[in-house]
Each structure stands twice: as C-alpha cells, then as structure tokens.
Backbone and ligand atoms as CSV (ligand in chain L), in Angstrom:
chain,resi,resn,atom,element,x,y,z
A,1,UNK,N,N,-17.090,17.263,5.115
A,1,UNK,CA,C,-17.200,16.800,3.733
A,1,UNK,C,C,-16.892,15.311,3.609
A,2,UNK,N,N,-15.977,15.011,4.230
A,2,UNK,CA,C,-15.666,13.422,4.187
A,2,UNK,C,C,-16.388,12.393,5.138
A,3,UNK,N,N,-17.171,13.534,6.135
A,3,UNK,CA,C,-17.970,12.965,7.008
A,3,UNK,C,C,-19.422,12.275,6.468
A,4,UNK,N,N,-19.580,12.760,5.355
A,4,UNK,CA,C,-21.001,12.071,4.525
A,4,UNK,C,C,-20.542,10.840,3.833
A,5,UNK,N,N,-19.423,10.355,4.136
A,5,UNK,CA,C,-19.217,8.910,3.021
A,5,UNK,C,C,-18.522,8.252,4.123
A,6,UNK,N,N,-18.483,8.575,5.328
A,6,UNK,CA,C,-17.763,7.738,6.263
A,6,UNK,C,C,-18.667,6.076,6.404
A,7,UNK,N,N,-19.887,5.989,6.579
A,7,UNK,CA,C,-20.669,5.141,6.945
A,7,UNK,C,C,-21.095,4.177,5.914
A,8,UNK,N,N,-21.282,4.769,4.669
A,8,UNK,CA,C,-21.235,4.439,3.318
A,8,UNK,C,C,-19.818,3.582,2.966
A,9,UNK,N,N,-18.436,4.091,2.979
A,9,UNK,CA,C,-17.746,3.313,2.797
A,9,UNK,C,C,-17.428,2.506,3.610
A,10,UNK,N,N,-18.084,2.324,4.891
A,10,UNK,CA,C,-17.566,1.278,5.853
A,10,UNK,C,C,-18.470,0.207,5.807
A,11,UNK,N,N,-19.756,0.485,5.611
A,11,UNK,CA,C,-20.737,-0.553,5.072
A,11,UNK,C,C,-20.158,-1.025,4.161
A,12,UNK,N,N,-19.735,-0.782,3.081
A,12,UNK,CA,C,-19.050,-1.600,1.839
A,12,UNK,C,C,-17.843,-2.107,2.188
A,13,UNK,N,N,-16.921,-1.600,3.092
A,13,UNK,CA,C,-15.430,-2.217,3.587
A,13,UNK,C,C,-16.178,-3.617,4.118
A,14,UNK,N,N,-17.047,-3.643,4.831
A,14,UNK,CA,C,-18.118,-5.116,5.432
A,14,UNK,C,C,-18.754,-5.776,4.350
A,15,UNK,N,N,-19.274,-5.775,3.252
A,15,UNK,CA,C,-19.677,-6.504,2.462
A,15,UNK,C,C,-18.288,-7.063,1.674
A,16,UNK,N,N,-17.286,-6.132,1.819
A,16,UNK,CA,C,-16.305,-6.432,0.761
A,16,UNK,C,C,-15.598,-8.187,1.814
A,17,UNK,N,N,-15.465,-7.375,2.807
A,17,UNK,CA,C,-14.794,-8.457,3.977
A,17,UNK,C,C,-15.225,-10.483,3.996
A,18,UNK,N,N,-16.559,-9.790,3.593
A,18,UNK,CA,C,-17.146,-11.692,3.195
A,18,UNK,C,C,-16.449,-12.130,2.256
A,19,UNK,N,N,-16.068,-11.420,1.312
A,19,UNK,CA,C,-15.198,-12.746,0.201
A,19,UNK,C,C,-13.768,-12.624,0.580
A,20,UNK,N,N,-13.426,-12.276,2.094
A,20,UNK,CA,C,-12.151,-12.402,1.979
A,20,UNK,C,C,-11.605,-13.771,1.965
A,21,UNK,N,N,-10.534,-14.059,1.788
A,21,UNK,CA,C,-9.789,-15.522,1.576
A,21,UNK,C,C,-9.002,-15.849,2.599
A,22,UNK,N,N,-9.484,-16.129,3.522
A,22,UNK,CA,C,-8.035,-16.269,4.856
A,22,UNK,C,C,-8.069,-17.655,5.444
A,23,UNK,N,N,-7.477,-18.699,4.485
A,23,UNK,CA,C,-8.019,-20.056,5.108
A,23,UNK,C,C,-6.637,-20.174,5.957
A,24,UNK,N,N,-5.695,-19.601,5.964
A,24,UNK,CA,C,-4.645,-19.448,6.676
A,24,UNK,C,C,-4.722,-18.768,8.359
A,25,UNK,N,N,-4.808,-17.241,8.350
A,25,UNK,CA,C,-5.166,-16.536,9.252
A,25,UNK,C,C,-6.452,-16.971,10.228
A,26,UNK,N,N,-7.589,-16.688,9.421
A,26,UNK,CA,C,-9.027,-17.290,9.354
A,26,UNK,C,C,-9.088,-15.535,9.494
A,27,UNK,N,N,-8.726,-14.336,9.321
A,27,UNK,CA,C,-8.759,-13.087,10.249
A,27,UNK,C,C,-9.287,-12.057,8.753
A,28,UNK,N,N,-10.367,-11.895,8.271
A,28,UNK,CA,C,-10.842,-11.335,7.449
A,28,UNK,C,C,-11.116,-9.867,7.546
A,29,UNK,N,N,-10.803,-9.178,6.196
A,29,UNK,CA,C,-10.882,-7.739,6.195
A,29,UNK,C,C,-11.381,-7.208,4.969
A,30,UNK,N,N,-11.895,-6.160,5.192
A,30,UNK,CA,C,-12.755,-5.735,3.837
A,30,UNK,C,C,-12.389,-3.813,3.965
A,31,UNK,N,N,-12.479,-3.530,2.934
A,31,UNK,CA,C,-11.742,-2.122,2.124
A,31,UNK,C,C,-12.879,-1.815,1.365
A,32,UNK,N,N,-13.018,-0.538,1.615
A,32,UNK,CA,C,-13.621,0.381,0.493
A,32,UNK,C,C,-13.047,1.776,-0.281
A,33,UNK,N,N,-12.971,2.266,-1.033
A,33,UNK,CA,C,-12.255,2.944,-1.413
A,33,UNK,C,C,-12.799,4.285,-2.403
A,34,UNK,N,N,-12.777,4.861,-1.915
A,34,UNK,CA,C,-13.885,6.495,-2.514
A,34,UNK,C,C,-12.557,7.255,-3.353
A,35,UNK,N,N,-12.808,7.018,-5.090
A,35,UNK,CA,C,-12.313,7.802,-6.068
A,35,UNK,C,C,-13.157,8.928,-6.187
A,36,UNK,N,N,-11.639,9.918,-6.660
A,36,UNK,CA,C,-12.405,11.382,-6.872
A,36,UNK,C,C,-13.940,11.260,-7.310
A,37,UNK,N,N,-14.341,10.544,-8.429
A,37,UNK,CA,C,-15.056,10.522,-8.998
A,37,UNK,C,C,-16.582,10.611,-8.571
A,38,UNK,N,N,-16.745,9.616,-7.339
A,38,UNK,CA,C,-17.476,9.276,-6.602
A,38,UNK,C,C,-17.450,7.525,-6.868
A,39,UNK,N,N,-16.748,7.074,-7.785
A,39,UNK,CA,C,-16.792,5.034,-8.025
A,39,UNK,C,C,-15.978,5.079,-6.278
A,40,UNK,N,N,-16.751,3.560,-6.135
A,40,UNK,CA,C,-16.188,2.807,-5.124
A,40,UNK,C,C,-16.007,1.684,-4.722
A,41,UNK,N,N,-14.690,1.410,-4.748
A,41,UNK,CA,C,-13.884,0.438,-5.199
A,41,UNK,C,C,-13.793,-0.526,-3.708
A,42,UNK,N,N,-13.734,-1.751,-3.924
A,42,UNK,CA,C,-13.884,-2.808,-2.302
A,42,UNK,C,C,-12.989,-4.302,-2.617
A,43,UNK,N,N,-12.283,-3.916,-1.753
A,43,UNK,CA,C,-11.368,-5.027,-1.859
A,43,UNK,C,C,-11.329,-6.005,-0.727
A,44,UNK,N,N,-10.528,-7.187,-0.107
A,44,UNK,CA,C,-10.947,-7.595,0.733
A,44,UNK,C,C,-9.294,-8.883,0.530
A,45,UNK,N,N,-8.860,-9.348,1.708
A,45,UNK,CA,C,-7.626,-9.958,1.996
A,45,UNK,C,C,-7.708,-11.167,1.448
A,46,UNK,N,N,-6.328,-11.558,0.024
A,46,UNK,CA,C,-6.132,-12.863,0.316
A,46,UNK,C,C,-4.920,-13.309,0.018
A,47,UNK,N,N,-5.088,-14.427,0.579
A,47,UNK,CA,C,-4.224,-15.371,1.465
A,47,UNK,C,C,-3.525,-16.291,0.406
A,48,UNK,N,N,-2.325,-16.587,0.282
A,48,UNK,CA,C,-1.672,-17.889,-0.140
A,48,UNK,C,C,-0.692,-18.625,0.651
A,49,UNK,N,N,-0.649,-19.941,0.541
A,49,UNK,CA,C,0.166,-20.826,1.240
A,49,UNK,C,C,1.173,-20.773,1.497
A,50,UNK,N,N,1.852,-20.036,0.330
A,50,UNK,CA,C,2.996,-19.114,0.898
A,50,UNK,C,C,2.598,-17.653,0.921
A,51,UNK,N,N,2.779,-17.761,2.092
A,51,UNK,CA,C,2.005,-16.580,2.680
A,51,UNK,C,C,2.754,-15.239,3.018
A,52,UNK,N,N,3.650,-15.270,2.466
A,52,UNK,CA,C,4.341,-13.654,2.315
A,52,UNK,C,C,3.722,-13.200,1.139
A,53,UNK,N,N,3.130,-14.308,-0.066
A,53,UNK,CA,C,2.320,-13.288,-1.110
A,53,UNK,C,C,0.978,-13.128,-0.827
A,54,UNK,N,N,0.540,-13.056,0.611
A,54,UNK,CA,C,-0.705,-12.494,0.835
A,54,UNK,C,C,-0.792,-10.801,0.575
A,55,UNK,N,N,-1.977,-10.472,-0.156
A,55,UNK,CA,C,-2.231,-8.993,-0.083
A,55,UNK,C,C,-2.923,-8.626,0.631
A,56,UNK,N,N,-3.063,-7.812,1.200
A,56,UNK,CA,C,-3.947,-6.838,1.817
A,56,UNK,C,C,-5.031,-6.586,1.168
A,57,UNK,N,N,-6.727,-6.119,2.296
A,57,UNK,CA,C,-7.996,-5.872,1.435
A,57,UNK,C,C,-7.788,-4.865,1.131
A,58,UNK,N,N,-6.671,-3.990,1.713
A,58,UNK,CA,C,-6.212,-2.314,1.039
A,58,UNK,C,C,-5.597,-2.174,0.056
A,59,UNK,N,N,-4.737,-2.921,-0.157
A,59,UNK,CA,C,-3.717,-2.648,-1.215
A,59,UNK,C,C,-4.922,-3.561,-2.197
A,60,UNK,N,N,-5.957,-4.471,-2.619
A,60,UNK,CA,C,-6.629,-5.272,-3.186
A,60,UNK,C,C,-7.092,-3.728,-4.127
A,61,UNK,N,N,-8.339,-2.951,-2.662
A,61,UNK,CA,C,-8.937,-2.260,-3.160
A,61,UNK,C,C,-8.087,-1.161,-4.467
A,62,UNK,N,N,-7.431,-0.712,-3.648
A,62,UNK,CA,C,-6.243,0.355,-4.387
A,62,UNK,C,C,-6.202,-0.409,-6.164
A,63,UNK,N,N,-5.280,-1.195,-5.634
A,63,UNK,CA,C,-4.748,-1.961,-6.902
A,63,UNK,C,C,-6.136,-2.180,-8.154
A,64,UNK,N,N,-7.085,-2.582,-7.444
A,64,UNK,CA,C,-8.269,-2.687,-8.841
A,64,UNK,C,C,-8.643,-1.003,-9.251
A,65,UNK,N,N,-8.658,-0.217,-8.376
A,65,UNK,CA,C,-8.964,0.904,-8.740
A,65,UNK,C,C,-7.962,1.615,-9.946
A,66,UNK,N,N,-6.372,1.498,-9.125
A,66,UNK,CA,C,-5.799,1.911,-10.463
A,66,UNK,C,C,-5.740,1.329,-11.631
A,67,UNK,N,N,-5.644,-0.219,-11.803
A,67,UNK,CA,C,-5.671,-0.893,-13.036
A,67,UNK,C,C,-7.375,-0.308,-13.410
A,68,UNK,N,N,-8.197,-0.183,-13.119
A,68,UNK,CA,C,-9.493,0.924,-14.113
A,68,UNK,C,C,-8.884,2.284,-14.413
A,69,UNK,N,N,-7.740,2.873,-13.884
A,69,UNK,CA,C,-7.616,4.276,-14.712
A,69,UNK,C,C,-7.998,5.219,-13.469
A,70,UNK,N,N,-8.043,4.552,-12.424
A,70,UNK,CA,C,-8.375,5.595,-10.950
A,70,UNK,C,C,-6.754,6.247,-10.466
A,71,UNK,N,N,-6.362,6.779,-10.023
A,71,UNK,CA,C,-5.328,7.520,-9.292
A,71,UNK,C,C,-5.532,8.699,-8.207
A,72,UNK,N,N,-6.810,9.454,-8.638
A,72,UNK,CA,C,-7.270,10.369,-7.004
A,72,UNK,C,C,-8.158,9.954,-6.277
A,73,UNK,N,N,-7.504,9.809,-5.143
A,73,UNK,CA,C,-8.680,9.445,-4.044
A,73,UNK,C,C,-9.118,10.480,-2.949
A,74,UNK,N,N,-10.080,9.716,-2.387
A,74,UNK,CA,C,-10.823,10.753,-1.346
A,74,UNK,C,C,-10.408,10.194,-0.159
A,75,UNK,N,N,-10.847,8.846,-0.129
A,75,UNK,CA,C,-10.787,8.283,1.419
A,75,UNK,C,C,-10.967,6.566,1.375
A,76,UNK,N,N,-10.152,5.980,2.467
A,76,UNK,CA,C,-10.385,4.392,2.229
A,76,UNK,C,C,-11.039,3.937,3.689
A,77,UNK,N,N,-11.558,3.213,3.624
A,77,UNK,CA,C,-12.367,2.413,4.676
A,77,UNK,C,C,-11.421,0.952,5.272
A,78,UNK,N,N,-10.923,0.538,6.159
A,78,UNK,CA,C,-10.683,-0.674,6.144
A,78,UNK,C,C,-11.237,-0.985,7.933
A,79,UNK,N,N,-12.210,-2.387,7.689
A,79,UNK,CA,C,-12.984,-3.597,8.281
A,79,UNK,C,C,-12.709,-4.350,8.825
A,80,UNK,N,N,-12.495,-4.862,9.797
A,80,UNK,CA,C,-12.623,-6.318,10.646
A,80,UNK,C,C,-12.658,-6.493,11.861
A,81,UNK,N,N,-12.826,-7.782,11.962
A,81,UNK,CA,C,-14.425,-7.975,13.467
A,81,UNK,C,C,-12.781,-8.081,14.757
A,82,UNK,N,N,-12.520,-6.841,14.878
A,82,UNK,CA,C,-11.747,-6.842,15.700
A,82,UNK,C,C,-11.998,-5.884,16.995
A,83,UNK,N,N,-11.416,-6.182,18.448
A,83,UNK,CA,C,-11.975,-5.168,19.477
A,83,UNK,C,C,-12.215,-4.035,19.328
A,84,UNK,N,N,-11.010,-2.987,18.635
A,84,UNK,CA,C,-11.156,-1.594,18.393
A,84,UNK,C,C,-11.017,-1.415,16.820
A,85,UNK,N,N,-11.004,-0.413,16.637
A,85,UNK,CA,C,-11.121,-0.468,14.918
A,85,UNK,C,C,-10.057,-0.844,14.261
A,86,UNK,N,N,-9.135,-1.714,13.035
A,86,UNK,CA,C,-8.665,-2.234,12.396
A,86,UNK,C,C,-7.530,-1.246,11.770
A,87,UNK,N,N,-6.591,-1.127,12.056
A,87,UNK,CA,C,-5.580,-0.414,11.524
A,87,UNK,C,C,-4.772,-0.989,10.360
A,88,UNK,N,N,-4.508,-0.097,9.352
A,88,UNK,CA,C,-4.019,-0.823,8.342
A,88,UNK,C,C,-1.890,-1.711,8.442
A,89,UNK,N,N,-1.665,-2.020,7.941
A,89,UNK,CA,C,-0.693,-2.979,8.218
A,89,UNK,C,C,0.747,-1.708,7.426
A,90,UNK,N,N,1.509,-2.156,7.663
A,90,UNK,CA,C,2.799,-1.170,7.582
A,90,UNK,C,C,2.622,-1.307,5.913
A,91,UNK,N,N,2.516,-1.693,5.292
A,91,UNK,CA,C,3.127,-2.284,3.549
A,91,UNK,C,C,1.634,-1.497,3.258
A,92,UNK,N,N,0.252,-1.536,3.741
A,92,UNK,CA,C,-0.580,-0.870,3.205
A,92,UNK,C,C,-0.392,0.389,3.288
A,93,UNK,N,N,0.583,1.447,4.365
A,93,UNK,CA,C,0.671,2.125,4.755
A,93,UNK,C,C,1.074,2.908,3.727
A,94,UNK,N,N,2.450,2.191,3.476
A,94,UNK,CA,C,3.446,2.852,2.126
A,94,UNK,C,C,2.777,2.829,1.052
A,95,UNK,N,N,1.313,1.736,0.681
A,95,UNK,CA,C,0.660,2.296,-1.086
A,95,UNK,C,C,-0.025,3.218,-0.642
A,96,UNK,N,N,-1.202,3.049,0.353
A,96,UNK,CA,C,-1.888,4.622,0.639
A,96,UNK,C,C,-1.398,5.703,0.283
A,97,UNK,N,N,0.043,5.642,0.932
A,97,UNK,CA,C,0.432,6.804,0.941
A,97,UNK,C,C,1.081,6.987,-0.938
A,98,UNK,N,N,1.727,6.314,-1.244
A,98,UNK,CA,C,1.646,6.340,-2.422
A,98,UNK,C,C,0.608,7.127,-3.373
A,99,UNK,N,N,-0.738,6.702,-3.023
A,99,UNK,CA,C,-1.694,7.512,-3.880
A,99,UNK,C,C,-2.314,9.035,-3.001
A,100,UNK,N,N,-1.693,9.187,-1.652
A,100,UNK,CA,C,-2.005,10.057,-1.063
A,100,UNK,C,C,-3.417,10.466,-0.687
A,101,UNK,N,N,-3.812,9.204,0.055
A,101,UNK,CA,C,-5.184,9.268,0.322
A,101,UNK,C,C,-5.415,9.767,1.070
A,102,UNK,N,N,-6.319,10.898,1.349
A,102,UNK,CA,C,-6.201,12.198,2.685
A,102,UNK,C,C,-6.922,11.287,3.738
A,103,UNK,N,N,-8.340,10.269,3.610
A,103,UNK,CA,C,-8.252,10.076,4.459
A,103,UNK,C,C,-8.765,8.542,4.815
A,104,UNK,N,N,-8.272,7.945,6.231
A,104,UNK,CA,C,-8.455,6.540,6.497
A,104,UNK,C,C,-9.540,6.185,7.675
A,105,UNK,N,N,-10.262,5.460,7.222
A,105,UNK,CA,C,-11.197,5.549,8.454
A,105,UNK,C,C,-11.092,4.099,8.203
A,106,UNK,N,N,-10.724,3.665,9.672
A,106,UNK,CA,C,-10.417,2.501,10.564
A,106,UNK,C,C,-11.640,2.163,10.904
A,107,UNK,N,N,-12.210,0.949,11.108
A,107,UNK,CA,C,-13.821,0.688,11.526
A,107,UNK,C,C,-13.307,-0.791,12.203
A,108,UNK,N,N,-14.774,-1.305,13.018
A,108,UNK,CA,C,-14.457,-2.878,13.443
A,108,UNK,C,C,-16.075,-3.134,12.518
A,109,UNK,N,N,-16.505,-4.490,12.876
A,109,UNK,CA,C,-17.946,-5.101,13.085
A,109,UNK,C,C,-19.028,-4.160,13.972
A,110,UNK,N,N,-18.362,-3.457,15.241
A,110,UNK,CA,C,-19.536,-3.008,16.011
A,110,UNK,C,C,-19.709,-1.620,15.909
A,111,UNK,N,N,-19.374,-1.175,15.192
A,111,UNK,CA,C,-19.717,0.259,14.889
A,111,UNK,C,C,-19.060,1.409,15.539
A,112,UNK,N,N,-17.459,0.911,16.031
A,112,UNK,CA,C,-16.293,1.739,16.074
A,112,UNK,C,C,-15.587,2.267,14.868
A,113,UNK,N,N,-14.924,3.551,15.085
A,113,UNK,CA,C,-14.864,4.072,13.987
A,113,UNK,C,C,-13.693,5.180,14.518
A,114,UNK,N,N,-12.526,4.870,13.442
A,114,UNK,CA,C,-11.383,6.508,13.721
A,114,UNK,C,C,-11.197,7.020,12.389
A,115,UNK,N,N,-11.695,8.324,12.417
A,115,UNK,CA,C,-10.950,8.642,10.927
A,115,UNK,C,C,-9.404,9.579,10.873
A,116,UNK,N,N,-8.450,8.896,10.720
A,116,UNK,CA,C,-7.196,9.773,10.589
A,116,UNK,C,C,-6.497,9.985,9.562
A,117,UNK,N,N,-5.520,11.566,9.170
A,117,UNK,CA,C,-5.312,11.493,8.216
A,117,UNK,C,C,-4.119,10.867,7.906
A,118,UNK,N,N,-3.597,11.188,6.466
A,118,UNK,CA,C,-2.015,10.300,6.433
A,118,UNK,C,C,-1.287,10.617,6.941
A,119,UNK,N,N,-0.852,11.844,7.298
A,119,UNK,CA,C,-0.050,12.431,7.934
A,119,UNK,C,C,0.280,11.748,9.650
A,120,UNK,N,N,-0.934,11.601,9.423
A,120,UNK,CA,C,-1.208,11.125,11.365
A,120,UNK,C,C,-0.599,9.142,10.974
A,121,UNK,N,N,-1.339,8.604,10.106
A,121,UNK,CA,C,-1.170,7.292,9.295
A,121,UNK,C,C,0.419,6.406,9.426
A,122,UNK,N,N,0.999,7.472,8.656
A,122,UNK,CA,C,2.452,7.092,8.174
A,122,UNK,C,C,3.100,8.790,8.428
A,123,UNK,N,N,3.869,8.974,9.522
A,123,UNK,CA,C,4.364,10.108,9.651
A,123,UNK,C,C,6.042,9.655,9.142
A,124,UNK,N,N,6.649,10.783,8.432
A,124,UNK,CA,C,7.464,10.944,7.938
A,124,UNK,C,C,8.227,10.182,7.021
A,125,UNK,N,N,6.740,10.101,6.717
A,125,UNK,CA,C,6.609,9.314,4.621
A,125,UNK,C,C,7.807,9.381,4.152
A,126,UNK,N,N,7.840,8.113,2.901
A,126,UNK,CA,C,8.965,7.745,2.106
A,126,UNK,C,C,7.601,8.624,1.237
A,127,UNK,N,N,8.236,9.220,0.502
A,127,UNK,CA,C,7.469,8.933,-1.280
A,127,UNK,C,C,8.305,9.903,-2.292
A,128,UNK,N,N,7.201,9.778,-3.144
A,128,UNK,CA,C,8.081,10.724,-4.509
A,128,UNK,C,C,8.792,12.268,-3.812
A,129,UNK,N,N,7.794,13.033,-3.542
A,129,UNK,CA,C,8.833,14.119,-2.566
A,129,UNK,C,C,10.021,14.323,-1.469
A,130,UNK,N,N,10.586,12.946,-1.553
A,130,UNK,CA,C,11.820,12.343,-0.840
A,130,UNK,C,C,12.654,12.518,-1.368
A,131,UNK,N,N,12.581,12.672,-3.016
A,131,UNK,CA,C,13.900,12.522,-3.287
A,131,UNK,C,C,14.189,13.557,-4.233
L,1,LIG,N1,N,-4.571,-7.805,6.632
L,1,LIG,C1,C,-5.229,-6.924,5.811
L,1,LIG,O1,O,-5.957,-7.339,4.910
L,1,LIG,N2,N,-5.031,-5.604,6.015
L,1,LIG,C2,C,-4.239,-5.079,6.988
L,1,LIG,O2,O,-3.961,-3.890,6.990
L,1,LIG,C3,C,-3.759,-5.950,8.059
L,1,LIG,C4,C,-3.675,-7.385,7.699
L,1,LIG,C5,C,-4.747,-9.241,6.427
L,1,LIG,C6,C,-3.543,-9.917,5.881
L,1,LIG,C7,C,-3.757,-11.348,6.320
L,1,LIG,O3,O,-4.558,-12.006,5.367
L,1,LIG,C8,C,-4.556,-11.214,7.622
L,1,LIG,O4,O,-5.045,-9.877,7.641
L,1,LIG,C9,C,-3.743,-11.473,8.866
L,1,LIG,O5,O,-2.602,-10.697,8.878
C-alpha cells in the first residue's frame, strides 16, 4: 500500500531539493510528505548564518503541512545527491516521530531507496506515551 507512492514522493523530495538554501553547507535536501488525505507537502533545507537555526527539508515539509491543518500522515520522502540514501538527522527524527509517521523512505539522486519504519527510525521514542 505504501509501495504505490514510494516513487511519487521521492520524485517530489527531488524537485523540492532545488530550492534548497545551503549557501553554508552547499549539501541540499528535498522532502516530500504524503497526508492522510492524499495533499503532498515538499519541503527542502535552509540555512542561516547562524547556523544552529538551520531547519531541516523534513521538519520544513512537516511544519507547512501542519500550519494548513494537516496532522495524519502516511509517509515522508527525504533526498540528496548522496552515496547511499539520505537518512534523516536526529532533531528530524524526534518531529517525525512526533506526528508518527509510519513510514520513511530514505532516497539519494541515483535511484537508491530504503523504506523503514519509525520504530526501526527512532527506537525507543521520547513522545506523548512517555509520560
Ligand atoms: N539536513 C537536512 O535537511 N535534513 C537532514 O535530515 C540532515 C541534514 C540539512 C541541514 C543542513 O542544511 C545540511 O543538511 C547539512 O547538515
């Protein structure tokens, strides 16, 4: 079932990736993001000079989705022209999981591809059922 939007959202995690902003890094990434609904949401990394307030193209995507009124997801895509497929960063880890996105499919430029779930993602989650 999640296997029919794998290719679909990774094509868009790559279109999203061109407007990323990394005049810092130069290391660009692009996000796609499949709401229940079927909308799909694409975010993509940027960068500031002070660069601890750089966001993530994951947390980008996420974040525009919920400010529209999104909160269930299906699955996120994240992009970049890296050897093996692109794993998301520890801080993206904790919003994913936040919205409990079942699933993440890691992609590069050449048409590598892992899809894992959160569980596998971020094992032994902080979140609301923690406490
Ligand atoms: N980056 C992402 O956009 N997502 C990740 O999960 C890993 C890192 C960005 C942040 C920064 O702009 C650049 O990649 C280098 O760390």
């Amino acid at each position: 079932m999640i296997e029919q939007h794998i290719q679909k959202l990774i094509d868009r995690a790559a279109v999203a990736r061109e407007k990323a902003y990394s005049p810092y890094s130069h290391f660009s990434v692009g996000a796609a993001l499949l709401c229940e609904g079927g909308a799909i949401y694409e975010g993509c990394n940027i960068e500031n000079a002070s660069y601890g307030l750089t966001n993530c193209a994951e947390r980008t995507a996420i974040f525009k989705a919920v400010s529209e009124g999104h909160t269930k997801f299906k699955a996120i895509a994240v992009v970049a022209d890296t050897e093996g497929p692109c794993s998301p960063c520890g801080a993206c880890r904790q919003v994913i999981s936040e919205f409990e996105i079942p699933y993440i499919i890691m992609a590069n430029l050449k048409g590598d591809y892992t899809v894992v779930e959160l569980d596998e993602l971020l094992p032994f989650r902080f979140g609301a059922h923690s406490m």
